[in-house]
N, C-alpha and C positions, 0 to 999 in steps of 0.2 A: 589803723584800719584793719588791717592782717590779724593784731589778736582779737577784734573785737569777729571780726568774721568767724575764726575759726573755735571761740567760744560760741556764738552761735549756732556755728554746724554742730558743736556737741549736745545741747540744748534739743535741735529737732530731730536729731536723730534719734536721741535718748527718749523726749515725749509722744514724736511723732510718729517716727517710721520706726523705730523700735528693732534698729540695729546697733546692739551693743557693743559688741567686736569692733566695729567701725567708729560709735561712737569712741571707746576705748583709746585708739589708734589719732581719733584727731582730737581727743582729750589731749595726747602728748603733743601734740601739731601747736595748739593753744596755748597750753604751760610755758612752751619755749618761746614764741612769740611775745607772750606777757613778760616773762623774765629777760626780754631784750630791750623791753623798754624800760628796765630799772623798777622803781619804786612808783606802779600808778595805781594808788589805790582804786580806783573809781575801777578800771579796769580786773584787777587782783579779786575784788569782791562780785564780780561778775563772774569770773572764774571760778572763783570759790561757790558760787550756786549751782554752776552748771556742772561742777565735780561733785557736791552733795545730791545732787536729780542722778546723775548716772549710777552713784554709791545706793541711792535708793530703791533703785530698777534694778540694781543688780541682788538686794536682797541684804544689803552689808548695810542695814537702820544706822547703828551705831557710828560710822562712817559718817555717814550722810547727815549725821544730829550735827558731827563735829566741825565738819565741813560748813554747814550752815552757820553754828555757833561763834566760828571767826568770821565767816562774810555777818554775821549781823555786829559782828564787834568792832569788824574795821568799817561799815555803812556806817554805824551811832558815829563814830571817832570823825567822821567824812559830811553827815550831814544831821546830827544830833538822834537824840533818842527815838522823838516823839515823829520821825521820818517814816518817808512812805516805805522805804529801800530797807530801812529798818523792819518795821509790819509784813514785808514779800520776804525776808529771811528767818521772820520767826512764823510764817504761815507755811512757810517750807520746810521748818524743824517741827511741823505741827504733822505735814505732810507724814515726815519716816518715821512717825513715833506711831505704829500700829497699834498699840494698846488702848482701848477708851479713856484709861486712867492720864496714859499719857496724852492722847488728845486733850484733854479737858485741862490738865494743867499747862501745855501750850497756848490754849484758848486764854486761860486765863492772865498768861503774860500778855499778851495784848490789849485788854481792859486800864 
C-alpha cells in the first residue's frame, strides 16, 4: 500500500500540481518502498511510468522513452502483448517522443 501510494504521489505531482522538486524527492520515497517489497512487478512497472512522466516534465525525452520501454517490457512479460497496461506504456513513450516523426512511429506500434 505505502509504494503504491507514494508512486501515486509522484504521478500528481508531476501531471498535476506540477511540482517537480517534490515530485523528485518522493520519486526516491517510492523507489525504496518498491525495492522493499522485493520483486513486484505489477508494482516495479508502475513505478517505471511514474519515473518516465517525471523524466518527461523534466525535459530528459530520452529518459522517459527508456523508462517507459522497461514498464512496457516488464507489463507484456506480466500481462501479454496485446494488454491494456501494455498500450498506456507505449502511449506514454508516444507521449516523450516530441518529434512528429516519432509520434507517428509510436502510433504505429500500436496498430
Amino acid at each position: 500500500l505505502v509504494a503504491d501510494l507514494w508512486t501515486r504521489i509522484v504521478r500528481v505531482l508531476t501531471e498535476h500540481i506540477d511540482d517537480l522538486e517534490l515530485a523528485s524527492d518522493r520519486e526516491r520515497r517510492a523507489e525504496a518502498a518498491v525495492a522493499r517489497l522485493g520483486h513486484d512487478g505489477i508494482r516495479r512497472a508502475k513505478l517505471l511510468q511514474a519515473r518516465g512522466l517525471l523524466a518527461h516534465y523534466r525535459g530528459d525525452d530520452q529518459l522517459a522513452i527508456d523508462l517507459h520501454r522497461q514498464s512496457m517490457e516488464l507489463e507484456r512479460t506480466l500481462w501479454g502483448p496485446g494488454s491494456v497496461q501494455v498500450a498506456d506504456a507505449l502511449l506514454n513513450m508516444a507521449t516523450s517522443t516530441r518529434t512528429p516523426d516519432g509520434i507517428r512511429l509510436r502510433s504505429a506500434q500500436l496498430e
